[in-house]
C-alpha positions in Angstrom: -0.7 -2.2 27.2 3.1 -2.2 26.8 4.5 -1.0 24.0 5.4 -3.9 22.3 1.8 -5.0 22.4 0.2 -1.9 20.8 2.1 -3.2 17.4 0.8 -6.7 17.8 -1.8 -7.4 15.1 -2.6 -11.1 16.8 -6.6 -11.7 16.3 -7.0 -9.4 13.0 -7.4 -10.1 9.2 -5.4 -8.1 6.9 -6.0 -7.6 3.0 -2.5 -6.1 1.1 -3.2 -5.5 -2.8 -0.3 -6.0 -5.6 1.0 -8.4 -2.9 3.0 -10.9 -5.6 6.2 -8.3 -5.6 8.2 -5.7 -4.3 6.5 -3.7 -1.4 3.0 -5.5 -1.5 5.0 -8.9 -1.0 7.1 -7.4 2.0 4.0 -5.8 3.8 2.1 -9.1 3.6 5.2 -10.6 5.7 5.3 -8.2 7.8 2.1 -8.2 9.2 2.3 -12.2 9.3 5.2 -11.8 11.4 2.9 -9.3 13.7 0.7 -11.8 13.9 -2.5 -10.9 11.6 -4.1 -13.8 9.3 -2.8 -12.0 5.7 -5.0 -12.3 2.8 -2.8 -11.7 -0.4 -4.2 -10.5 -3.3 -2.8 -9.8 -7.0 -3.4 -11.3 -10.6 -0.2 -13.2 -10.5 -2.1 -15.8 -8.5 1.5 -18.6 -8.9 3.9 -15.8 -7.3 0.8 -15.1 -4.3 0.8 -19.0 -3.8 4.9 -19.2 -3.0 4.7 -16.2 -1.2 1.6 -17.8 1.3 4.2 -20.7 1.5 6.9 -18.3 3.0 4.8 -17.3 5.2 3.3 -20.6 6.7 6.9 -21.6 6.9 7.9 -18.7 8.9 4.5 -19.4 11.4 2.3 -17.1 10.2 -1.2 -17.6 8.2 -1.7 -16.6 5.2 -4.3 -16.9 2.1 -4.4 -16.0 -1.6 -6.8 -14.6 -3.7 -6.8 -13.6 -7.4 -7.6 -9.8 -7.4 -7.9 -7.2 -10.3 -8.2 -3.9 -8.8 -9.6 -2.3 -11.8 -12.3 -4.7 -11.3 -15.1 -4.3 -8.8 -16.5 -7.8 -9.4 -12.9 -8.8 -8.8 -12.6 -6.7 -5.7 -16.1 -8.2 -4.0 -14.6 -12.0 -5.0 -11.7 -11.0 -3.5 -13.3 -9.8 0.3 -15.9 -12.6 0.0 -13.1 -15.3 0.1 -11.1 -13.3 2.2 -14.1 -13.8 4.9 -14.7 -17.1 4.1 -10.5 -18.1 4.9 -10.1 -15.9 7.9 -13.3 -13.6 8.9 -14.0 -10.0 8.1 -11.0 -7.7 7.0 -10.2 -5.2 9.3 -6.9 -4.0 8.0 -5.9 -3.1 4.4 -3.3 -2.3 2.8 -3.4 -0.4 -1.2 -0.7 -1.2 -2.6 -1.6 -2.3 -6.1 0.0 -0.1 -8.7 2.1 0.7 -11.3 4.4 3.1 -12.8 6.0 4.0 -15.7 7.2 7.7 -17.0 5.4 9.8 -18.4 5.9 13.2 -19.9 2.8 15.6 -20.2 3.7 16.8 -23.7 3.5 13.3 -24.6 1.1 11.2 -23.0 -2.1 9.8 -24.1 -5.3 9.0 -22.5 -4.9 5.1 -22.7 -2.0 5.6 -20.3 -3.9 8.3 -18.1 -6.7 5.8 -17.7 -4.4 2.9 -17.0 -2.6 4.5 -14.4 -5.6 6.2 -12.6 -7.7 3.2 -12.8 -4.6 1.3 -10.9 -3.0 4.1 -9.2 -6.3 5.7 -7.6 -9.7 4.5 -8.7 -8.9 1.0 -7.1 -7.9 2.7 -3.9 -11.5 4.3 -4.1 -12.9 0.8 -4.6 -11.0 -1.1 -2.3 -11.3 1.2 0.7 -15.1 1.4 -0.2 -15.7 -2.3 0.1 -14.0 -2.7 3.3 -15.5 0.3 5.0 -19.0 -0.7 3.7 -18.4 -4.7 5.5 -16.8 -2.7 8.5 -19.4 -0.5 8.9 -22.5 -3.3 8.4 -20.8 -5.2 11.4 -20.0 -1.7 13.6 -16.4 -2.7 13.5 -13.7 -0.2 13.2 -10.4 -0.9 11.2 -7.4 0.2 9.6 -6.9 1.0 5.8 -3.4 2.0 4.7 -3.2 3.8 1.1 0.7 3.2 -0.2 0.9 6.9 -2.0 4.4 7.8 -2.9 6.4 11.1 -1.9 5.6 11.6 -5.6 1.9 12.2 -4.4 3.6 15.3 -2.1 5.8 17.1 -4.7 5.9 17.0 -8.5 8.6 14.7 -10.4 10.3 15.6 -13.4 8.4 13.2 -16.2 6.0 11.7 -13.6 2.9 13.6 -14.6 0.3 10.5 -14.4 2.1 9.0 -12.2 2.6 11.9 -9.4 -1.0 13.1 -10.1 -2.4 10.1 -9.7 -1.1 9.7 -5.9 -1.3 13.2 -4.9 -5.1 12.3 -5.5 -4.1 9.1 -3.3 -2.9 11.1 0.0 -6.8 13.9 -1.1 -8.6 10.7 -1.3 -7.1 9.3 2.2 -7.8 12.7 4.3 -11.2 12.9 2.6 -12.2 9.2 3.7 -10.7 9.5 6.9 -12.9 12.4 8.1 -15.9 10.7 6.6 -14.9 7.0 8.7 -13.6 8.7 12.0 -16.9 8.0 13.2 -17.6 4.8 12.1 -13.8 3.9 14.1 -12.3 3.1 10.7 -8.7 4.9 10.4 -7.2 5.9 7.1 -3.9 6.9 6.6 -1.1 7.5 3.5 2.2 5.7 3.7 4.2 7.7 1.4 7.7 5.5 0.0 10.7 7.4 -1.7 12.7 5.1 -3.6 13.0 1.3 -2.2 14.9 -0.5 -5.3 11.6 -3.1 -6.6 11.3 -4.7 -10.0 9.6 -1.7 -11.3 12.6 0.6 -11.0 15.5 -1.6 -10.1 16.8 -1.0 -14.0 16.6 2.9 -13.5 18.2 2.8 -10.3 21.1 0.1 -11.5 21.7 2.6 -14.5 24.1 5.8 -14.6 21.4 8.2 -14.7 20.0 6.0 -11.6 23.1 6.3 -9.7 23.9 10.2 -10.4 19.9 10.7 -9.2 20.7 9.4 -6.0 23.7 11.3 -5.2 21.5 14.3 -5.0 19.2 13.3 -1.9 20.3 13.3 1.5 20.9 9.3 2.0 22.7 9.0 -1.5 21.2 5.7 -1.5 17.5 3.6 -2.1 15.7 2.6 1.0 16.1 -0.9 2.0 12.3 -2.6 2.4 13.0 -3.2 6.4 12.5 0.4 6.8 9.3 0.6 5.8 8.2 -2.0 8.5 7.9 0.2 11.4 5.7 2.9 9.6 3.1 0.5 8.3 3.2 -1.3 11.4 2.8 2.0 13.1 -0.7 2.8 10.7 -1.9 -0.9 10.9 -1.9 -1.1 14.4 -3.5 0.2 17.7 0.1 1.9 17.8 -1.4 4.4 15.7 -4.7 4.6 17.7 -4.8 8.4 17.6 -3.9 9.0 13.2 -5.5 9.4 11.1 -5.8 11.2 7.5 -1.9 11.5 8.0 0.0 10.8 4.7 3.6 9.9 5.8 6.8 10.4 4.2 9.4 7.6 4.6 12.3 8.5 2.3 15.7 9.3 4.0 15.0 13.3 3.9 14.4 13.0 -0.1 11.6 15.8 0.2 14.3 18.3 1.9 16.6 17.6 -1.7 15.8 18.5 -4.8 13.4 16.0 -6.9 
C-alpha cells in the first residue's frame, strides 16, 4: 500500500461529536475529503445541516444527527441513525466539549458536573457504544479522544477544565489496552491553542496576545495543522498506535503555561 493510500479513509463510516463548530466542524471535513461517509453529530442540529451541505458540495457524504453527549439515550439515537445512513461506525472522533475558566478557590460543583459530564463522562459513553457495536460485529476501528495539552500539564485557572482531560488521555490508554484485542485502536489528539469561537475573544484580547508571546510559535495554530495528526490516528496510517495521547501545539509544552 503506498503511502498515500494508508491515509485514505474510502469505504469507512466516521462519527465526530461537537461537530456544528470550531475543531468538530473541521474534522468532519477532513475525513469527507479522505473519503469516509461522516456522520455529524451536535445539538445545534441547523449549523450540522449547512455544514453536511459543505460537504456534499465539496464530493463527499455526509449525515447529521442531533446528539447530546451527556445523554446516553441521545448517544444510542445517535449510532442507530448513524447505521441506518451509512452502516456501522468504525471511526470516531470525541470532540464534544466545552470550556470556560475556572479557579479552584472558586468553583462549584454545578460547573464540575457540567464540565465532566461534557468533557469526560461523554467520552466514556461514546467510546463505549461504539466499541460494544464493533465488537458484536468482530470489526475493529478507530476512536480518536480530542484531549487538550491542558490534559498533559496544569493551567493557571483551568482546574475543571485541565482535570477533566487529563482524565481524557487515563481514560484513552485505559480503553486502548482493554480493545487492542478486539482490533479497536484508541488514541488522544491533544490541541494547544487553535483560535475557535470558544476562545477567539481571549486570544483577540491584550492579555490574549501577551500569552502568546511566551510559547515557542508566538502565535494560535491554524486548523490545517491538525489534519495530518487526526488523519494519522483515523487511519491505517496509524496501524501500529495506539493509547498514544499526542501533542500538537507548536512546542507550547517546552514554554511555560
Amino acid at each position: 500500500m503506498s503511502a498515500d493510500n494508508r491515509f485514505d479513509l474510502s469505504g469507512k463510516v466516521a462519527l465526530v461529536t461537537g461537530a456544528s463548530s470550531g475543531l468538530g466542524e473541521h474534522f468532519a471535513r477532513v475525513l469527507a475529503q479522505a473519503g469516509a461517509k461522516v456522520v455529524v453529530g451536535a445539538r445545534r442540529v441547523e449549523r450540522l445541516k449547512a455544514l453536511v451541505d459543505v460537504i456534499k458540495v465539496d464530493g463527499g457524504a455526509a449525515h447529521a444527527v442531533a446528539m447530546d453527549v451527556t445523554s446516553a439515550d441521545s448517544i444510542t439515537s445517535a449510532f442507530d441513525a448513524a447505521e441506518k445512513a451509512f452502516g456501522l461506525v468504525s471511526i470516531v472522533v470525541n470532540n464534544a466539549g466545552v470550556a470556560a475558566p475556572s479557579r479552584f478557590l472558586d468553583g462549584d460543583e454545578d460547573g464540575w458536573d457540567f464540565t465532566m459530564d461534557t468533557n469526560l463522562k461523554a467520552v466514556w459513553r461514546v467510546s463505549q457504544e461504539a466499541a460494544r457495536r464493533l465488537s458484536a460485529v468482530g470489526q475493529g476501528g478507530s476512536i480518536v479522544n480530542v484531549a487538550s495539552i491542558l490534559g498533559l500539564h496544569p493551567g493557571l485557572d483551568q482546574t475543571f477544565y485541565a482535570t477533566a482531560k487529563a482524565g481524557v488521555v487515563q481514560l484513552t490508554k485505559n480503553t486502548a489496552l482493554e480493545l487492542w484485542r478486539k482490533n479497536i485502536r484508541v488514541n488522544a489528539l491533544c490541541p494547544g491553542y487553535f483560535e475557535t469561537e470558544m476562545n477567539s475573544d481571549f486570544f483577540h484580547s491584550a492579555k490574549g496576545q501577551a500569552y502568546l508571546k511566551k510559547i515557542p510559535p508566538q502565535r494560535l495554530g491554524n486548523l490545517d495543522e491538525l489534519s495530518g495528526p487526526l488523519l494519522l490516528l483515523a487511519s491505517d496510517a496509524g496501524s501500529f498506535m495506539t493509547g498514544v495521547a499526542l501533542p500538537v501545539d507548536g512546542g507550547h509544552l517546552l514554554g511555560a503555561l
